[in-house]
VEXDREN-2710 file (C-alpha; in Angstrom, 1 decimal):
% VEXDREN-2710
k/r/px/py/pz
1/UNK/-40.2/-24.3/-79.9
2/UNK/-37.9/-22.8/-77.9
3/UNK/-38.0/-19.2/-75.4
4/UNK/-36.4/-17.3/-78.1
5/UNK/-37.6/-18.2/-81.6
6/UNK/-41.1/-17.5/-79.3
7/UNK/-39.8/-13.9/-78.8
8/UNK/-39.1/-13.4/-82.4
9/UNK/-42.9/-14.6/-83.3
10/UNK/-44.1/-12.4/-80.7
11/UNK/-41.6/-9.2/-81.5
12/UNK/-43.2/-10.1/-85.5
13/UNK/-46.6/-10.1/-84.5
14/UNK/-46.6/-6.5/-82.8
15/UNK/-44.8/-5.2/-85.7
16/UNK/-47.6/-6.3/-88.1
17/UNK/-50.3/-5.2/-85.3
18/UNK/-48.8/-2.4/-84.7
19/UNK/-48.4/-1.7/-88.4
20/UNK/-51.7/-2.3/-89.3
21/UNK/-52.5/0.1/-86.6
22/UNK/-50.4/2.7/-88.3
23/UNK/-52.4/2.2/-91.7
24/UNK/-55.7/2.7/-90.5
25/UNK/-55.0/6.2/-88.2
26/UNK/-53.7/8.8/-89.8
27/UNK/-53.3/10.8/-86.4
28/UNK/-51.2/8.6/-84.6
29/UNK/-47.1/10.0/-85.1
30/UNK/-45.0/7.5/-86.8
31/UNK/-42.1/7.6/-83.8
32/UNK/-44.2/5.4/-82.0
33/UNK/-43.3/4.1/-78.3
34/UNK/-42.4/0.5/-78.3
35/UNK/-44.2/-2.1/-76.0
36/UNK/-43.0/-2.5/-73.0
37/UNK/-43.1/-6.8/-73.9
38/UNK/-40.7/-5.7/-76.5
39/UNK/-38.7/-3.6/-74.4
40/UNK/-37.6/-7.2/-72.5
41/UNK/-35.8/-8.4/-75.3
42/UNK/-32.6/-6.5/-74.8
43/UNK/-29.7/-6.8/-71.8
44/UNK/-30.8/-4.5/-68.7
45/UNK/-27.6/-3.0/-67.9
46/UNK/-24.1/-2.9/-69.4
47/UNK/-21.0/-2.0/-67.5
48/UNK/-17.0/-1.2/-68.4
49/UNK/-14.6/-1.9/-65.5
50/UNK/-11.3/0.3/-65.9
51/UNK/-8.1/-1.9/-66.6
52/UNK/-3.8/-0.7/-66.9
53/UNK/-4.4/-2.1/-70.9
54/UNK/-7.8/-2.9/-71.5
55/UNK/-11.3/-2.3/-70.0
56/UNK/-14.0/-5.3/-69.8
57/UNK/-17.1/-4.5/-70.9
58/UNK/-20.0/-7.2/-69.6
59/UNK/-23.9/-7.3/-69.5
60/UNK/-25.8/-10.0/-68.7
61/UNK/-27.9/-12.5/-70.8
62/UNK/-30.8/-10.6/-73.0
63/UNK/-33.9/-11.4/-70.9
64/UNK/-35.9/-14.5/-72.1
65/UNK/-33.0/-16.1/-73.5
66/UNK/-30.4/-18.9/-73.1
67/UNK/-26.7/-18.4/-73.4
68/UNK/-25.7/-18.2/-76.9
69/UNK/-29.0/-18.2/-78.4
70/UNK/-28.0/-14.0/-79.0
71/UNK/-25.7/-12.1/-80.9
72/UNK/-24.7/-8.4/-79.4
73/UNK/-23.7/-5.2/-80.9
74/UNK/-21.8/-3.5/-79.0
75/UNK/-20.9/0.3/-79.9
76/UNK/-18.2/2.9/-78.0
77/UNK/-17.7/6.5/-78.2
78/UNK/-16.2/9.2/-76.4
79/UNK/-19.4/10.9/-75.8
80/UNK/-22.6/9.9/-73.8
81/UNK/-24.9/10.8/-77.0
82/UNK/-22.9/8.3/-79.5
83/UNK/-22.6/11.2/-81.9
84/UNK/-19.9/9.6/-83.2
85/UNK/-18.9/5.9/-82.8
86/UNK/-15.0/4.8/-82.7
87/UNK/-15.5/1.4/-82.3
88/UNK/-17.6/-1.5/-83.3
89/UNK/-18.2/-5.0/-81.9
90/UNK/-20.2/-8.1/-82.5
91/UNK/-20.1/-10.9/-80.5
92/UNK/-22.6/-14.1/-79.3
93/UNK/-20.8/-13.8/-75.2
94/UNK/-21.6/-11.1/-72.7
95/UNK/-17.7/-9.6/-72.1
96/UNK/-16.1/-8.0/-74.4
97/UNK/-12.2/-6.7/-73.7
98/UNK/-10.8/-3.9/-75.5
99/UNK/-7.3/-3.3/-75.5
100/UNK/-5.0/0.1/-75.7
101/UNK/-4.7/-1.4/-79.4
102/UNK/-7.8/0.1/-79.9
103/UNK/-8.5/2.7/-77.4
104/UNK/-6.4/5.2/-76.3
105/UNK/-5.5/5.2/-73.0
106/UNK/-6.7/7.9/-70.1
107/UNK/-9.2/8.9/-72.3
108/UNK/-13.2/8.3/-70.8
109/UNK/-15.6/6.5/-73.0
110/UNK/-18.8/5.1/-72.6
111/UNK/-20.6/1.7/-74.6
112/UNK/-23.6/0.3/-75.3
113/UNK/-25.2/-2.8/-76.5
114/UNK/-28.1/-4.3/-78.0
115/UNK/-29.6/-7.6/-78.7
116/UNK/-29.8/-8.3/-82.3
117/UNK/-33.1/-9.9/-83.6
118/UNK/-33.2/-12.2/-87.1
119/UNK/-34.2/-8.3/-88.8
120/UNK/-32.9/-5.2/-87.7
121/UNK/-36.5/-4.0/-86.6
122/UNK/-36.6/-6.8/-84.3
123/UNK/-33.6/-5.7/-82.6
124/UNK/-33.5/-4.8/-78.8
125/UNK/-33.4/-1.4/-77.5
126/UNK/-29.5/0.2/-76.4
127/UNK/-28.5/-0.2/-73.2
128/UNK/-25.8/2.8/-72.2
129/UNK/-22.9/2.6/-69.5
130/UNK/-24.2/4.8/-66.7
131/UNK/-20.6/5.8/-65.7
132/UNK/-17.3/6.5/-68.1
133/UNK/-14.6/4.2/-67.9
134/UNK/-11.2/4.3/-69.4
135/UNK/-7.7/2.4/-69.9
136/UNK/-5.7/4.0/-67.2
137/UNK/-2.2/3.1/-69.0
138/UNK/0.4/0.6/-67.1
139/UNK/1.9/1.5/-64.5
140/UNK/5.3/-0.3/-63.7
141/UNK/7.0/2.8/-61.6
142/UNK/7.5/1.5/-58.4
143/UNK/6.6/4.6/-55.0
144/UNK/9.5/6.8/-55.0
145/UNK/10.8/6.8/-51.3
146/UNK/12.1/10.2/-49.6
147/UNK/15.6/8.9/-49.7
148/UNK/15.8/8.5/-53.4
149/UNK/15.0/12.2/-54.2
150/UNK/18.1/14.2/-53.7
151/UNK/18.2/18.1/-54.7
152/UNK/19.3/17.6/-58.0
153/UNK/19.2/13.3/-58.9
154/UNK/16.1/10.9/-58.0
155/UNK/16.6/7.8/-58.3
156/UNK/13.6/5.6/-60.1
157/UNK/12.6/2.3/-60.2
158/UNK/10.3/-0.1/-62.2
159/UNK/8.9/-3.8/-62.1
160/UNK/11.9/-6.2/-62.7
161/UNK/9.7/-7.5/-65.7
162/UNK/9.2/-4.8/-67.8
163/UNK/11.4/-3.7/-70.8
164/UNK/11.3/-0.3/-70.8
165/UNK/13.6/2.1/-73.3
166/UNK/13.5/5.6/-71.9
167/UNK/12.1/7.9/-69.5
168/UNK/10.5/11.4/-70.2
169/UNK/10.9/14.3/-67.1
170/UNK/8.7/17.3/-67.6
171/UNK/9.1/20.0/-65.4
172/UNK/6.3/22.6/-63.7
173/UNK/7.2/25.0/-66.5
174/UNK/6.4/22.2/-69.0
175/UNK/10.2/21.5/-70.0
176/UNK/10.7/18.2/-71.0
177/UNK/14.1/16.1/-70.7
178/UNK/14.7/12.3/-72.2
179/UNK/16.8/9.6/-70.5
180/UNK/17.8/6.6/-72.6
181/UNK/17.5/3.7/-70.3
182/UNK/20.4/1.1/-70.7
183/UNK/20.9/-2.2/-70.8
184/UNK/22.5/-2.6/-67.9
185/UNK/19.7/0.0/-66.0
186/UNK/17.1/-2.4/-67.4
187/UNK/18.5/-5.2/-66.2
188/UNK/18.5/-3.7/-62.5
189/UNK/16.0/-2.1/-63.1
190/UNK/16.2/1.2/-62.0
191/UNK/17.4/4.5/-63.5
192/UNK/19.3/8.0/-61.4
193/UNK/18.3/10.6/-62.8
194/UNK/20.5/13.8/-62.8
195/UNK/21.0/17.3/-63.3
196/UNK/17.5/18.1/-61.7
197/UNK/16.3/21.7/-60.6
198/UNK/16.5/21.6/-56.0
199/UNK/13.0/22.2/-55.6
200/UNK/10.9/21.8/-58.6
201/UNK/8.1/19.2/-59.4
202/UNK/8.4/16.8/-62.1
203/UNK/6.1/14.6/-63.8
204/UNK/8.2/11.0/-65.1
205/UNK/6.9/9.1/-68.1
206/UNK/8.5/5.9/-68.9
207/UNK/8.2/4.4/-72.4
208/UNK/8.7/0.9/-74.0
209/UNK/9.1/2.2/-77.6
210/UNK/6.3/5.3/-78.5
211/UNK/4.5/3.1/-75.9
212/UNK/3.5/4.7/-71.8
213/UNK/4.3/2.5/-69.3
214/UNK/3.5/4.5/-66.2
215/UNK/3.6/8.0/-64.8
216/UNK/4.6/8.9/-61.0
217/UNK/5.6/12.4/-59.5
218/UNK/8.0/13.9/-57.2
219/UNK/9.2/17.1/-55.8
220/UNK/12.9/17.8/-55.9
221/UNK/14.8/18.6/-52.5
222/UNK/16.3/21.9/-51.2
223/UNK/19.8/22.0/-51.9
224/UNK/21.4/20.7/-48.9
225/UNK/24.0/23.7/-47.3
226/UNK/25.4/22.0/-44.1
227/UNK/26.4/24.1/-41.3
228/UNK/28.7/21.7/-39.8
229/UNK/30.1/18.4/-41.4
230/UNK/30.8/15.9/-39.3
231/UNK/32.9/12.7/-39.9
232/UNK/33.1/9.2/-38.0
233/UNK/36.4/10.6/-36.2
234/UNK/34.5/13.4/-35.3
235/UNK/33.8/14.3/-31.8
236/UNK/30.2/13.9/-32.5
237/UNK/29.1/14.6/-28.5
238/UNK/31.3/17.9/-28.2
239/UNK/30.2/19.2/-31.7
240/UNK/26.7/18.7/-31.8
241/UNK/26.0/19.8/-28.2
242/UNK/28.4/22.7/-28.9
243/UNK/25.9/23.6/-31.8
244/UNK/24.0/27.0/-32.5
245/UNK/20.3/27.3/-32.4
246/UNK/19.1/26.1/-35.7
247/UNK/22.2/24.2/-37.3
248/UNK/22.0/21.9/-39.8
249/UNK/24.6/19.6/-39.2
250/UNK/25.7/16.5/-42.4
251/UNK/26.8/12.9/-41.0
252/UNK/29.2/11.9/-44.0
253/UNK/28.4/7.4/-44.5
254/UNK/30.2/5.8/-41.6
255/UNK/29.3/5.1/-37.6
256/UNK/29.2/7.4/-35.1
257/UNK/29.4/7.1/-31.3
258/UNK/28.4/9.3/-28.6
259/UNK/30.4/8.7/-25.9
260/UNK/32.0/11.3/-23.3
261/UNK/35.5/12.4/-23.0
262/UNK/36.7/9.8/-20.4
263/UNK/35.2/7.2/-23.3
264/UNK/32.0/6.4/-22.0
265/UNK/28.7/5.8/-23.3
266/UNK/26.9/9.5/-22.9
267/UNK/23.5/11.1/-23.2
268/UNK/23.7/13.5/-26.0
269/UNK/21.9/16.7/-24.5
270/UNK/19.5/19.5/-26.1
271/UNK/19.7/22.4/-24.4
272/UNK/17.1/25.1/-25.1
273/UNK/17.9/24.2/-28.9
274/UNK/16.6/22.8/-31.6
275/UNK/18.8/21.7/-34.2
276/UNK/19.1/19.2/-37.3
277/UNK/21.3/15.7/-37.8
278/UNK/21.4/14.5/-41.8
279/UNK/23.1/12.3/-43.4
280/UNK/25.0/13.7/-46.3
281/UNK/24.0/10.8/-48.3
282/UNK/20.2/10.6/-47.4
283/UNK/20.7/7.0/-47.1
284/UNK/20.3/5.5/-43.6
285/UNK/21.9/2.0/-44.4
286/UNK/25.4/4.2/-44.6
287/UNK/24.8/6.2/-41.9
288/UNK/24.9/5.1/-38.4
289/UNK/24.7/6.9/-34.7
290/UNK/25.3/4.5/-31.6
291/UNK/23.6/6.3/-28.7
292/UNK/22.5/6.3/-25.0
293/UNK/20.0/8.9/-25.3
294/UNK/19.0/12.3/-26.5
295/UNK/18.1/14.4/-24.1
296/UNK/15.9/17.5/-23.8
297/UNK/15.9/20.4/-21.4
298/UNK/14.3/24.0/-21.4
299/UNK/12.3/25.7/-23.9
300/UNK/13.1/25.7/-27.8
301/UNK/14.9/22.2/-27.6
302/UNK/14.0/20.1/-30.5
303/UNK/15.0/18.0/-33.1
304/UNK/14.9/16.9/-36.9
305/UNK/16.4/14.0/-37.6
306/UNK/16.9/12.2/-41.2
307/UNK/18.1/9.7/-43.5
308/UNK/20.1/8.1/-40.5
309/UNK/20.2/4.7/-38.3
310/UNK/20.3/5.1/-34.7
311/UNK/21.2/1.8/-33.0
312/UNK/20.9/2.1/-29.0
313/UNK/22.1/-1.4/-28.5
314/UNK/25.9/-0.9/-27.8
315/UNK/25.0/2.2/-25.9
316/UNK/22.3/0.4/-23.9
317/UNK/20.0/3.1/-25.3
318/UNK/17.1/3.1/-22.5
319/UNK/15.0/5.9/-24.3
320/UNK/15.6/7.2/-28.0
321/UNK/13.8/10.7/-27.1
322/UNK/14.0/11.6/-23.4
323/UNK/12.1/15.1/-22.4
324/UNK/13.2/15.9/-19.2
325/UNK/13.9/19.2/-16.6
326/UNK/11.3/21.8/-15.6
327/UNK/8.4/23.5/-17.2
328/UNK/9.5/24.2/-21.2
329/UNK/7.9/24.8/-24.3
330/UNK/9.7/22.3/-26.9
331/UNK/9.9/22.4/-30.5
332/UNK/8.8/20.0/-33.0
333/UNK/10.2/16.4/-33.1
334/UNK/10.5/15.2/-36.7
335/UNK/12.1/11.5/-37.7
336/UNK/12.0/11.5/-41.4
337/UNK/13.5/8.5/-43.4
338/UNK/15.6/7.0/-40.4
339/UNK/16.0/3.7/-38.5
340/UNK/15.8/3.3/-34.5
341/UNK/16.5/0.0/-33.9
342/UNK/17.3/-2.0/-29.9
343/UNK/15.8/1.2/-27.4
344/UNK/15.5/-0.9/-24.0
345/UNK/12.4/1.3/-22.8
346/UNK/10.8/3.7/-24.9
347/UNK/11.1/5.3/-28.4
348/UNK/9.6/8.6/-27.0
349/UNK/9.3/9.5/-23.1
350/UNK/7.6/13.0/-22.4
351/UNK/6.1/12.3/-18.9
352/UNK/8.7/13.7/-15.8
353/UNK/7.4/17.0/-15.6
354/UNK/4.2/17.9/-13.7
355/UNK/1.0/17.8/-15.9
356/UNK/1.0/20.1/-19.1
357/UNK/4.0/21.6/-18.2
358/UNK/5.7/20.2/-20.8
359/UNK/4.4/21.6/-24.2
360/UNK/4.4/20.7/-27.9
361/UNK/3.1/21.3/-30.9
362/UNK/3.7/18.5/-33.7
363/UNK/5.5/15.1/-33.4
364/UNK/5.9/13.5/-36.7
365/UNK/7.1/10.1/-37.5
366/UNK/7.7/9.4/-41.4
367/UNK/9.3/7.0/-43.8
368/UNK/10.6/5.2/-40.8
369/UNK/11.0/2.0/-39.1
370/UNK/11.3/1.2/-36.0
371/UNK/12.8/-2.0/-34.2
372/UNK/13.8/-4.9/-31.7
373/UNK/12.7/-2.4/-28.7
374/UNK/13.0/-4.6/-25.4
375/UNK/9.8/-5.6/-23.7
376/UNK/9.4/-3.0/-21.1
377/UNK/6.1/-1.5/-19.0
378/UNK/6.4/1.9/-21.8
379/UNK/4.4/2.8/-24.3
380/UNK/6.6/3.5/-27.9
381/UNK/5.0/7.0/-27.5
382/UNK/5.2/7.8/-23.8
383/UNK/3.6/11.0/-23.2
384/UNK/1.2/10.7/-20.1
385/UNK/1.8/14.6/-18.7
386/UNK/3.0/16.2/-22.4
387/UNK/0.9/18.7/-23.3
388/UNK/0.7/18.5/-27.1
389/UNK/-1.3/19.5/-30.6
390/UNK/-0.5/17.2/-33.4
391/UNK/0.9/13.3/-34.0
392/UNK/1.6/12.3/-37.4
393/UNK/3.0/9.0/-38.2
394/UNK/2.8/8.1/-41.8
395/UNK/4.5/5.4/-44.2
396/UNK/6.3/4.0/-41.1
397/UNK/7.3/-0.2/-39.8
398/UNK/7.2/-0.6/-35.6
399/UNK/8.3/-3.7/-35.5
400/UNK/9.2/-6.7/-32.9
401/UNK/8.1/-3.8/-30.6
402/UNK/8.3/-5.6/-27.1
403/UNK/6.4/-2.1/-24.9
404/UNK/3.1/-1.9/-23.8
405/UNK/1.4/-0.4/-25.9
406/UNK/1.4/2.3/-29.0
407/UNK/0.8/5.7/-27.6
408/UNK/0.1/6.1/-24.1
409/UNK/-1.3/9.4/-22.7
410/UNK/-2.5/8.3/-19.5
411/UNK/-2.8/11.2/-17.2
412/UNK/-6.0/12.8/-17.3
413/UNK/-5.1/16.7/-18.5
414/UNK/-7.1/19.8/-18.3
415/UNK/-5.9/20.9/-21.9
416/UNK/-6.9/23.9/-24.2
417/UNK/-7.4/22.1/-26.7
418/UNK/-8.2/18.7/-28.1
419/UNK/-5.5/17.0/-29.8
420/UNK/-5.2/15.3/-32.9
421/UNK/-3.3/12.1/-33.5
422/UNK/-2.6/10.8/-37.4
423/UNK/-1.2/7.2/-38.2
424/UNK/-2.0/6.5/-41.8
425/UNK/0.0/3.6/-43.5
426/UNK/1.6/2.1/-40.7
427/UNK/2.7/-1.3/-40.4
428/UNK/2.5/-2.4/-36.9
429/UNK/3.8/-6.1/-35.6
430/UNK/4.5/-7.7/-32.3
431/UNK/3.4/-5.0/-29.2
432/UNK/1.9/-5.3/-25.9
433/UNK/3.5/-7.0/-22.7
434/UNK/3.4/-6.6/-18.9
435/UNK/-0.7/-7.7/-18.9
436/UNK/-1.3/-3.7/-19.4
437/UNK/-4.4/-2.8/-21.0
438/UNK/-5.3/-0.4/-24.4
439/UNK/-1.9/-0.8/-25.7
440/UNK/-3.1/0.9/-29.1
441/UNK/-3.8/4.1/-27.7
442/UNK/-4.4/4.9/-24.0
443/UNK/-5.9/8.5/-23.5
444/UNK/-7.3/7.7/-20.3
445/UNK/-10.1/10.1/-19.8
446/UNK/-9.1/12.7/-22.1
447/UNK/-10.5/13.5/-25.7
448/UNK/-8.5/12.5/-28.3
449/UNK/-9.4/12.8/-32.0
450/UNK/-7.7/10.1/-33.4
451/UNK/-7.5/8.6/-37.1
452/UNK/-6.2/5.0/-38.2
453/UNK/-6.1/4.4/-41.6
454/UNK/-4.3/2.5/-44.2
455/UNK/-2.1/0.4/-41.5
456/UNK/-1.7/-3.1/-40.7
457/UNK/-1.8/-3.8/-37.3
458/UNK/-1.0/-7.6/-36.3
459/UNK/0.3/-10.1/-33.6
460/UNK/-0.3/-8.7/-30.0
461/UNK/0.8/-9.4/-27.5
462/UNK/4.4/-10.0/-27.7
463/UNK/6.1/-12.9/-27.8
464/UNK/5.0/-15.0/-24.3
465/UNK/3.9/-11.8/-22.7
466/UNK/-0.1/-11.5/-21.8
467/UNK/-2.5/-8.0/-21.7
468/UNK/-5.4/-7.1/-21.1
469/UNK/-6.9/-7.0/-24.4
470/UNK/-8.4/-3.6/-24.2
471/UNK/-7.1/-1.8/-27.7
472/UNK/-8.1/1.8/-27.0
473/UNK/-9.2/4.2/-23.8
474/UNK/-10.4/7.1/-24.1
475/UNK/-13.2/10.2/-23.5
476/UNK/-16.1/8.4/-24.7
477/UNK/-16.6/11.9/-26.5
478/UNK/-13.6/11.4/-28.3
479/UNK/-13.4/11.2/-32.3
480/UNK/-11.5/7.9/-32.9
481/UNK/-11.7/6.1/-36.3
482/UNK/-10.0/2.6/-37.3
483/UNK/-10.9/2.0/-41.4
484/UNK/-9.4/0.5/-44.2
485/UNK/-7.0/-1.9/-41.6
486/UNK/-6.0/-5.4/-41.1
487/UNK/-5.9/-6.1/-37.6
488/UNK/-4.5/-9.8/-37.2
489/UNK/-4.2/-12.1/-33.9
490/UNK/-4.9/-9.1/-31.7
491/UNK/-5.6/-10.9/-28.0
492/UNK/-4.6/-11.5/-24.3
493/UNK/-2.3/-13.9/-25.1
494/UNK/-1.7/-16.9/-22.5
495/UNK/-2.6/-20.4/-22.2
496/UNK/-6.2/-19.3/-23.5
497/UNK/-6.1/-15.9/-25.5
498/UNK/-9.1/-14.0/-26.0
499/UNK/-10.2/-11.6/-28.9
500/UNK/-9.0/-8.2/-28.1
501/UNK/-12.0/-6.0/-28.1
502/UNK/-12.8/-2.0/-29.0
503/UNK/-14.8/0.6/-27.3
504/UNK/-18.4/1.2/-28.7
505/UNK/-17.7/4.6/-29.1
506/UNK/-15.0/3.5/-31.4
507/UNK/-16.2/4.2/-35.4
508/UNK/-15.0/1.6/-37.7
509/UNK/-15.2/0.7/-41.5
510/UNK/-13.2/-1.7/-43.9
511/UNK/-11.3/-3.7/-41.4
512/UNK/-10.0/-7.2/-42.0
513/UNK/-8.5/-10.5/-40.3
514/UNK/-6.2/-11.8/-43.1
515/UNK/-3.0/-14.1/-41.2
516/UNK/-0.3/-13.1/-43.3
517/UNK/2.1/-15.7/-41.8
518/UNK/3.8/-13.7/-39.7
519/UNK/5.1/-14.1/-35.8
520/UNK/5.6/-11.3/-33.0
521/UNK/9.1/-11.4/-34.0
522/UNK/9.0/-10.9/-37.8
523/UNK/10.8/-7.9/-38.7
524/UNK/10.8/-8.7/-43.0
525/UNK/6.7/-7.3/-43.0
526/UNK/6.7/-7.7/-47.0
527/UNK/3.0/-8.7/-48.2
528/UNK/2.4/-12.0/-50.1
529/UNK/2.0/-11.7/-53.9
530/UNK/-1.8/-12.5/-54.1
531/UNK/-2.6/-10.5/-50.7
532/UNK/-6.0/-8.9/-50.3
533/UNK/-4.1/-6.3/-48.7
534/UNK/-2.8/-5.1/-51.6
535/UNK/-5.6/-3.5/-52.9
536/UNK/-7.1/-2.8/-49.6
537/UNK/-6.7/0.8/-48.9
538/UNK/-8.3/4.0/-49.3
539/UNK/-7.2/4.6/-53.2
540/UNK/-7.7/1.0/-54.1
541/UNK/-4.2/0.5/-53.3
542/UNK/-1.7/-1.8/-50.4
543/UNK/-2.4/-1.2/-46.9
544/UNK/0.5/-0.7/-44.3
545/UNK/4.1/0.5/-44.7
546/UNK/4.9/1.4/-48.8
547/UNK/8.2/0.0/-48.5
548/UNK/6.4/-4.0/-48.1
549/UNK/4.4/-3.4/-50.8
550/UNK/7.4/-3.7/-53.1
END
């Protein structure tokens, strides 16, 4: 006789005990409490995993049984109590799947399930989800990149696969506007919207029929209102030098050059100004400066840069950023949604001046990439003597990088403060020459509180260069966290390479070692289909640069 017809007998034979029990004491309530031996015929746990279109509901096998010896019942409802059930279930597995055919999506529900005996009174007890779980709706809207939101048009893209029919644009103030999607926008798949508010917040929906598809967000831009336009047969040097304090000044698409009035390749100086370059078309594939380098001198110099390439290569472009002159207090430095692509030295140098006489508040890096830097003794950052509050690079590519290291601050500072340094979804390949050491950050002996997270750091040193394989120095009293990474054929290099290693005082959580077929030189950083990486980050989502996750 087998485990469960056993049960049965024995689930049988404490009913008739128990109601013989029942017959013969008056006193004893009829809502008895069941056996605990009767209790172990029933699944001990039952849990829904969230899904784009369905949820999976599994449990394991009833205990004292064998697989398919059991039928389940298995109940949902929007509420924990079951007050009222919505859907109904029977099945001889232990997974169930339940589409958005019959739940609605973004809606939390919980389930449970019970073993069903040969009678109803021999039937197990319920065994609840401890946690909600819902269909979350599919998403096909890809990220929405800076330069695809305008002031009034944003352009949006979906998976190539999807069919999609329109998309739904409610505003803050809860006004909603349809756009019929064409045949020929489905076939690129992508959509521009227009005739958006500058400014406002919209919520997209995008429908296949009266079915969702996927949500995402954005925030509209500030109408552009250019103080100076410049063209390609502009006299960029002259114009942007000659600027006033705060300008705004529009690159229309072409290439610019910044060369002196004799003809020759010029620094393009910042003077006690801070000023901003933008491209009219917030595209920085139709947009290009050739340079030499931007220098800064004297207090208030600055810059904000965006949706532009800057290409030091015909220029031989020794430094991108080059802070230079006497004591000053600078203004912020932002690169939003631009390319800097062959600097010889250094994408950043902030270390001529005597220690903390140079001053800063925020440097900011975002939406950017940068590229094919020559190998040189620099860090990208180089900012041994800068006395400074705040770095935040975020959503950013360094890539074939051939300097020294990531951020160098060096020189041991007394500082009034400790700064804070932010790289969050960073994709970093091919770094580190001249056998220096801690070519990921070098603080020296200064605290630093420093955050990596999100990023993909691979391939150091670069190509047949060696280090010292020393990823980060700093104040051993220093905040410095590396988490939810992939750090990837990180040694000395040489004949026989050696593991780069990390500080102890160095707090790490959720890093990996996945190869992802790349060389020092790869500049194309997109992740394979099946990557781990793609659901490796913080929100469950890709890991690195946005842009390669697409």
């Amino acid at each position: 006789m087998n485990s469960y017809i056993k049960n049965i007998f024995k689930y049988l034979a404490y009913s008739l005990v128990m109601g013989a029990l029942f017959s013969a004491c008056a006193e004893v309530e009829p809502n008895y409490e069941v056996p605990d031996d009767m209790k172990r015929f029933r699944p001990v746990r039952i849990t829904g995993a969230n899904g784009e279109t369905a949820v999976t509901l599994t449990w394991p096998e009833a205990l004292f049984t064998d697989p398919g010896e059991v039928n389940y019942r298995i109940q949902v409802s929007e509420d924990s109590l079951f007050s009222s059930v919505v859907l109904e279930r029977e099945t001889v597995a232990t997974r169930l799947v339940i589409t958005d055919d019959d739940l609605a999506i973004n809606v939390d529900y919980f389930a449970r399930v019970r073993a069903l005996g040969i009678t109803s009174a021999t039937d197990s007890e319920w065994q609840r989800t401890m946690q909600p779980f819902r269909i979350t709706g599919e998403q096909i809207f890809l990220p929405t990149f800076d330069n695809e939101i305008g002031s009034s048009t944003v352009l949006l893209r979906w998976r190539p696969t999807a069919n999609p029919t329109r998309i739904v644009v409610t505003d803050a103030l809860e006004n909603a506007t349809e756009f019929i999607i064409s045949d020929a926008e489905r076939a690129e798949a992508q959509k521009i919207l227009e005739g958006l508010t500058p400014l406002m917040q919209y919520t997209a929906e995008i429908f296949e029929g009266t079915r969702t598809k996927g949500t995402t967000s954005f925030v509209m831009k500030e109408e552009s209102i250019f103080d100076i336009i410049l063209t390609p047969s502009s006299n960029f040097r002259e114009i942007v030098e000659g600027a006033e304090d705060g300008a705004v000044i529009g690159l229309e698409p072409g290439t610019y050059e910044i060369r002196d009035n004799s003809g020759e390749w010029a620094n393009l100086r910042i003077i006690g100004k801070t000023i901003t370059l933008q491209s009219v078309s917030g595209d920085p594939t139709d947009t290009k400066v050739l340079f030499r380098e931007f220098t800064f001198t004297e207090s208030g110099a600055g810059l904000t840069v965006n949706g532009i390439t800057f290409d030091g290569g015909p220029g031989s472009g020794a430094y991108f950023l080059n802070f230079a002159g006497g004591a000053a207090t600078f203004t912020d430095i932002i690169v939003d949604n631009c390319i800097v692509e062959n600097v010889g030295t250094s994408f950043m140098r902030a270390n001529r001046a005597g220690n903390n006489e140079h001053k800063m508040n925020l440097i900011k890096v975002s939406s950017s990439i940068l590229r094919n830097h020559s190998v040189e003794n620099y860090h990208i950052f180089h900012l041994d003597k800068l006395e400074f509050r705040e770095i935040e690079i975020t959503n950013s590519t360094f890539a074939s990088i051939g300097s020294r290291g990531f951020i160098g601050w060096a020189t041991n500072l007394t500082m009034p403060f400790t700064p804070k340094v932010t790289v969050d979804r960073v994709t970093l390949n091919g770094f580190g020459s001249r056998n220096r050491n801690d070519n990921l950050l070098d603080a020296n002996n200064n605290l630093i509180e420093f955050a990596m997270t999100n990023s993909i750091i691979t391939n150091m040193p670069y190509e047949d260069q060696t280090v010292g394989g020393r990823l980060i120095r700093a104040n051993s009293g220093s905040q410095i966290l590396l988490s939810h990474s992939n750090l990837f054929n990180l040694t000395t290099g040489g004949t026989d390479p050696a593991d780069a290693t990390l500080q102890t005082y160095v707090q790490t959580s959720n890093l990996l070692n996945v190869d992802l077929g790349w060389n020092s030189r790869t500049t194309n950083l997109t992740l394979p289909a099946n990557s781990p990486l793609r659901t490796a980050g913080t929100t469950g989502g890709p890991i690195g640069d946005p842009r390669w996750a697409f």
